[in-house]
C-alpha positions in Angstrom: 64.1 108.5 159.3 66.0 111.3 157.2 65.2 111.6 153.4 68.1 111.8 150.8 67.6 114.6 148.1 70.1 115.0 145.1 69.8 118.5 143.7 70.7 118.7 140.2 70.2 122.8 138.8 68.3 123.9 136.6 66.4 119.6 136.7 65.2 120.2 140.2 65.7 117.4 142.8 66.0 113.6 142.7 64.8 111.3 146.0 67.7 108.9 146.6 68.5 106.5 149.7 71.2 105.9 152.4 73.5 103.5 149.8 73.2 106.2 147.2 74.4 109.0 149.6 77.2 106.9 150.7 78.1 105.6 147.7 78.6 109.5 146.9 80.5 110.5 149.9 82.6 107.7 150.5 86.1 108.5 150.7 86.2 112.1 150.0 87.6 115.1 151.8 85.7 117.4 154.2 87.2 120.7 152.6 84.5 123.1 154.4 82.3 123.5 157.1 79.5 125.6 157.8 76.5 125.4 160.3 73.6 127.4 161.5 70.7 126.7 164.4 68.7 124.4 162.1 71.6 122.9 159.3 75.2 121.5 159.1 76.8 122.1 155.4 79.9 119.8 154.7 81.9 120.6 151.5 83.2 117.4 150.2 86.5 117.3 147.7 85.5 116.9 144.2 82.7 119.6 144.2 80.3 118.3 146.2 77.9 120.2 149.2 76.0 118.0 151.9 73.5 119.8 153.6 72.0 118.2 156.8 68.9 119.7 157.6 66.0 119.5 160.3 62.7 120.8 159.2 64.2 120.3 155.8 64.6 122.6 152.6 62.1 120.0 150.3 60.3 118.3 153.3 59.3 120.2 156.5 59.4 117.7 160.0 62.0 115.6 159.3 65.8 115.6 158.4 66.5 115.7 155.5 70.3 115.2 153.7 70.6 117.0 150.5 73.6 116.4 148.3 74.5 119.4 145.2 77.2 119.9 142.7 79.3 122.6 143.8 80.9 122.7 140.0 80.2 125.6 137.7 77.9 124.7 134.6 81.0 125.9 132.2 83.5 123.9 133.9 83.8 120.6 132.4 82.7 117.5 133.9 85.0 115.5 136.2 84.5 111.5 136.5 86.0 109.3 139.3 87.3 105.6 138.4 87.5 103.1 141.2 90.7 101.5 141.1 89.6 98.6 143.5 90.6 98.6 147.1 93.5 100.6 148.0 95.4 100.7 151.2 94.4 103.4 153.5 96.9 103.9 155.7 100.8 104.8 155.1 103.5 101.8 155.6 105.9 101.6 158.3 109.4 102.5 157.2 
């Protein structure tokens, strides 16, 4: 089963679960993409990095899904307000 990490620099990193992570994710935009022989980074709109690991950057032998702020420290803090459920799709004209 993978482990879920939230990375928060310079506090070090904070174990979370599946319902956190998508909690987090949920309906943001992949903005970037990179991958390499043993991980899968996804940029996510409002500053956020996945990376999908196996072997794992905090725990070797498993996969592990770590989630970081991609915002610089001087930058200042964005929140996001859920405005209740909004349609997803466009309306035929």
């Amino acid at each position: 089963m993978p482990t879920y990490h939230f990375v928060r620099a310079p506090f070090g990193s904070q174990e979370s679960n599946f319902l956190q992570f998508v909690e987090l994710v949920k309906g943001r935009s992949i903005v970037s993409l990179a991958d390499s022989e043993d991980f899968l980074e996804l940029g996510l709109s409002g500053n956020i990095m996945v990376h999908i690991s196996k072997g794992g950057i905090l725990s070797s032998g498993t996969i592990e899904v770590s989630c970081f702020s991609t915002r610089n420290p001087e930058e200042p803090q964005a929140f996001a307000f859920l405005l209740g459920a909004m349609p997803q799709g466009m309306p035929a004209w």
